[in-house]
N, C-alpha and C positions, 0 to 999 in steps of 0.2 A: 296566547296564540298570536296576538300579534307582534309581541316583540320575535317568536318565530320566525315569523312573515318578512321584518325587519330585518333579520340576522341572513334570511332565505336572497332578499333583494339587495345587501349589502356584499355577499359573496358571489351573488349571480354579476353586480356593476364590476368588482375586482376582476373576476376571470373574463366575462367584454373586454373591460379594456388592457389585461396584459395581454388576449390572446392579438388584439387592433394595434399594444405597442409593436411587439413580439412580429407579427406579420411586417407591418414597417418598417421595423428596424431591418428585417434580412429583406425586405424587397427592394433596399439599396444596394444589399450584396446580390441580389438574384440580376436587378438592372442592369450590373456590370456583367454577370455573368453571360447575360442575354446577347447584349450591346456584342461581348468578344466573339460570341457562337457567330453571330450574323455580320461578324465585319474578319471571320478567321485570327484571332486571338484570343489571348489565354485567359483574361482578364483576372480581378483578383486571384492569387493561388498561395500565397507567401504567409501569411498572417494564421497561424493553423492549419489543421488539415484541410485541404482544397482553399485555404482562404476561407474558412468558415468563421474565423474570429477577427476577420474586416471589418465587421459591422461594428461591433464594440470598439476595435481600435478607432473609427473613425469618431464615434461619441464620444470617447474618452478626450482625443484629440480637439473637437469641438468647446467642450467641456473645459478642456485646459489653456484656449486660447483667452487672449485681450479682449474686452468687450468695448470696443468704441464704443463713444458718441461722437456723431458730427456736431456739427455747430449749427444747431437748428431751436428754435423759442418750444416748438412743439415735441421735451422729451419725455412726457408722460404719455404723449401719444404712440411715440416713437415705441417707447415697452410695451403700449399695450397692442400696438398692430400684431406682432406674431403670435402673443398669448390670445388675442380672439380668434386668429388662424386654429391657432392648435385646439382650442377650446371648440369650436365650431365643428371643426371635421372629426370630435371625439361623439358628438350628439347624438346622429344618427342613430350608431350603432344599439340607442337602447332599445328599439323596436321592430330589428331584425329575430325573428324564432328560428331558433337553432333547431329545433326538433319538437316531436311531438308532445313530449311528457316523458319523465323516470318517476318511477315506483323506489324510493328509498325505506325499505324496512324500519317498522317503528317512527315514523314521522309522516308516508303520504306519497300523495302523488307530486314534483316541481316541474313546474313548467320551465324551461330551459330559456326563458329570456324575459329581461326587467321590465317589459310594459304591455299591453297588447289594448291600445283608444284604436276606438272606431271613425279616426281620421289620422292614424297613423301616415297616409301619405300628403295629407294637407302639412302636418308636422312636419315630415322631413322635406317636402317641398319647402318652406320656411326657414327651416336649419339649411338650405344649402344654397336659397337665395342670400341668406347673410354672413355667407364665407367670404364674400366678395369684399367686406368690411376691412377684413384684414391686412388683408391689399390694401385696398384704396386710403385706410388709415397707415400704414406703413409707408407705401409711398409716399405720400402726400407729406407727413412729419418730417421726414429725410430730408427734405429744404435741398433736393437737387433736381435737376430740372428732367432729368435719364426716370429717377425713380417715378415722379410725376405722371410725368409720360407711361409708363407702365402701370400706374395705378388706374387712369383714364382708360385707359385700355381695357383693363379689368372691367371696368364697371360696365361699359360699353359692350362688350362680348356678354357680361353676365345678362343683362336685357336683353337683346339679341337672341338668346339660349333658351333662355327659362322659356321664353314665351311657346316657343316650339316643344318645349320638355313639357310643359305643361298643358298643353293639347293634348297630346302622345298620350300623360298621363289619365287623360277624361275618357279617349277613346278605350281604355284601357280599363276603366273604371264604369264607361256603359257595359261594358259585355258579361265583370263581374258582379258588380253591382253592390258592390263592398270599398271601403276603403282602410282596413282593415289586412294588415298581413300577414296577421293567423288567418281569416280566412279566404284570403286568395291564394295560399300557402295550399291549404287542406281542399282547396275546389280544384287545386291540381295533381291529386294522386289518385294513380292507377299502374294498374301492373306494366305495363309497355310504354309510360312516359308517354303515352298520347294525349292527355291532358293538357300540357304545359302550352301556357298563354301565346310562347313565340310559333306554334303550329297555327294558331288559328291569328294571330294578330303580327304575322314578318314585319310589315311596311312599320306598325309603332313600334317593335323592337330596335330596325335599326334607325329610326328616326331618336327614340332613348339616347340608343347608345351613342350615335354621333355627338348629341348634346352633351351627355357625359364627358365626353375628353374634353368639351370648349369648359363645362364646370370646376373640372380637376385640373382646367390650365396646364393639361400634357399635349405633347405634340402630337398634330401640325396644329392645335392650337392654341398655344404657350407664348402668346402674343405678348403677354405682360412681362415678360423675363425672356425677350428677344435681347441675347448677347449679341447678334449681330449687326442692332439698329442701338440700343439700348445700353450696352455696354451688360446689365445682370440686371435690367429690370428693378423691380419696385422694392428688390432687398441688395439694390447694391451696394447700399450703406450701412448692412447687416455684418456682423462678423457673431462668433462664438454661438453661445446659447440662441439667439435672437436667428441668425442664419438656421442655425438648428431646425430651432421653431416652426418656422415656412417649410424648409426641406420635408423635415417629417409631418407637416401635417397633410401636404402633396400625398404622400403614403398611405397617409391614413383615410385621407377622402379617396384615394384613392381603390383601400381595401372595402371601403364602407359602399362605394357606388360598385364593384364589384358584388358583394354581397347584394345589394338591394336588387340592381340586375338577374341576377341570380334566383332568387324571392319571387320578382314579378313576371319571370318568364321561361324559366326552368322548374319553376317544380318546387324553390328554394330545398329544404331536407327531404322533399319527396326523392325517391328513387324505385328505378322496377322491382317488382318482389318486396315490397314493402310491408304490405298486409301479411303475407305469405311467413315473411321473416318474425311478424308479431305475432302469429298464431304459432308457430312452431319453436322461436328458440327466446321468444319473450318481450315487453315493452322495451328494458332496458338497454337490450342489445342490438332492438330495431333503434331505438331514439341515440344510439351511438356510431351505429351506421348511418344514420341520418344527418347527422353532424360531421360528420366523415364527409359526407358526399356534399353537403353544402360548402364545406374548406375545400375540399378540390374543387369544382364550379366556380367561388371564387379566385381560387388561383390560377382556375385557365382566364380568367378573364382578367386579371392580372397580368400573365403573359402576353394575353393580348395588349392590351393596353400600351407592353413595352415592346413588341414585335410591330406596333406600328412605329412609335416612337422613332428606330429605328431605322424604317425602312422609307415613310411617308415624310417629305422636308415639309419645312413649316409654310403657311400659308402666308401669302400677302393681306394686310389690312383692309383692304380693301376686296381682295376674296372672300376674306372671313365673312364681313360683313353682306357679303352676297347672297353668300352662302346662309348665314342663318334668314334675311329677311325674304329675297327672294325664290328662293328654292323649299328649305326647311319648313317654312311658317306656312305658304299655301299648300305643300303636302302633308303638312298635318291638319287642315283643316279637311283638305280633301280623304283625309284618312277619317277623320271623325264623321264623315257623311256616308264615306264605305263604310265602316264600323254600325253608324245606326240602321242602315238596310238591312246589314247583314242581323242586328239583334231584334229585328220589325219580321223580318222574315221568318228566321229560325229559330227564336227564344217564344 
């Protein structure tokens, strides 16, 4: 039974993370695509049909380039900056639940994801405060003064963020009382989606979500990889695989904060008619609609993510920083003081 169990959590990590490469990889091709809609161009179109084999040619091309090194004393660091990027934003995703449960004939019920600790969001708190690593050890190795500068950066926005993200997260965590994303998952299903945590908790949703883009270091605040000031930021001494690295693991923190978002205030695989769907056409094909509808939520929040990218320029340094200590940080205290009225009152 337990080597089962083994073989059960062995193919549950494989399909995580081709589905987290797999999403990555085209949300580079989807970025371009976005980028063209919102600036009237066609963007990739040439490489397959519609440009759908962009994304490959661009890995390949990656893949097949030079790998510098600059001329820097720190080049063990230098490797291992992207590789704890990439390694970092691959974390999360083991304690997102895709779905309820499937009933596999002859073997049982599987739970459709590799973890489920009852501090599952102290965890990924933790996993996403030391993303910032990767950065700050890349830049820093690089032995130029551009990457440096981008790496200080990093770290400085990362303190700045969490601390507000992490507020957000308590107020969020008074009301369920769980931390736990199976079961903040399961306290929010109901037939009409009036559950979901972002009805009763706006103000810590988008205090989340604003922290999220300063985590994922997407714009407007992509301070660390300001070409404007920076020349390319903390991997400007990155080429091939190593560029790679950073590039996709953007993506992929990128896919994982979308899902988590998703988890903690949508419902994550809840959807209307959910019970309804399991009583009449079976567990397996509600816990697949389920999964369904958790990939779609995260990839609108994906598009979001690039539809501001696009539309929103980047902030000044000294906005940024305004913004998270001044504004951010005492609204979220003031959120967690709303928040315990409101669970003294009504709980």
């Amino acid at each position: 039974m337990e080597i089962a169990l083994i073989l059960e959590k062995l193919i549950l990590i494989v399909l995580v993370f081709a589905v987290t490469m797999l999403f990555a990889l085209y949300s580079t091709y989807a970025e371009r695509k976005v980028a063209g809609f919102l600036q009237d161009r066609l963007g990739p179109n040439r490489a397959g049909i519609f440009g759908l084999l962009q994304p490959l040619c661009d890995g390949a091309k990656l893949f097949a380039k030079e790998d510098l090194m600059p001329n820097t004393p720190n080049k063990i660091l230098f490797v291992v900056g992207p590789a704890v990027a990439m390694t970092v934003s691959l974390l999360g995703g083991a304690l997102i639940p895709w779905a309820e449960k499937f009933v596999i004939a002859g073997y049982g019920e599987v739970k459709p994801y590799i973890g489920d600790v009852n501090v599952a969001i102290l965890y990924i708190v933790a996993v996403l405060s030391t993303s910032v690593y990767g950065v700050v050890i890349g830049g820093w190795a690089s032995n130029n003064k551009y990457s440096l500068m981008g790496s200080i950066r990093a770290g400085a926005q990362m303190i700045s963020y969490e601390i507000a993200m992490g507020l957000s997260l308590i107020a969020l965590i008074m009301m369920t009382g769980s931390l736990s994303l199976v079961e903040i998952t399961q306290q929010q299903s109901g037939w009409h989606g009036m559950q979901w945590n972002v009805i009763y908790q706006p103000l810590t949703f988008i205090i989340f979500l604003v922290c999220s883009f300063a985590e994922c270091n997407r714009t407007p605040f992509d301070l660390a990889e300001c070409e404007s000031e920076l020349v390319n930021g903390h991997h400007v001494e990155y080429s091939s695989l190593g560029m790679g690295f950073y590039m996709f693991s953007e993506y992929a923190s990128m896919f994982f904060s979308s899902a988590f978002i998703s988890v903690l205030f949508f419902g994550g695989y809840n959807y209307p008619g959910i019970d309804w769907v399991t009583e009449n056409w079976g567990v397996n094909i509600a816990g697949l609609l389920g999964v369904l509808s958790l990939l779609a939520k995260t990839s609108f929040f994906i598009f979001f993510y690039m539809w501001v990218r696009w539309t929103i320029p980047r902030f000044r340094y000294d906005q940024l920083m305004k913004l998270g200590w001044k504004m951010l940080f005492p609204l979220a205290i003031v959120n967690i003081i709303l928040v315990g009225i409101f669970v003294l009152i009504f709980k």
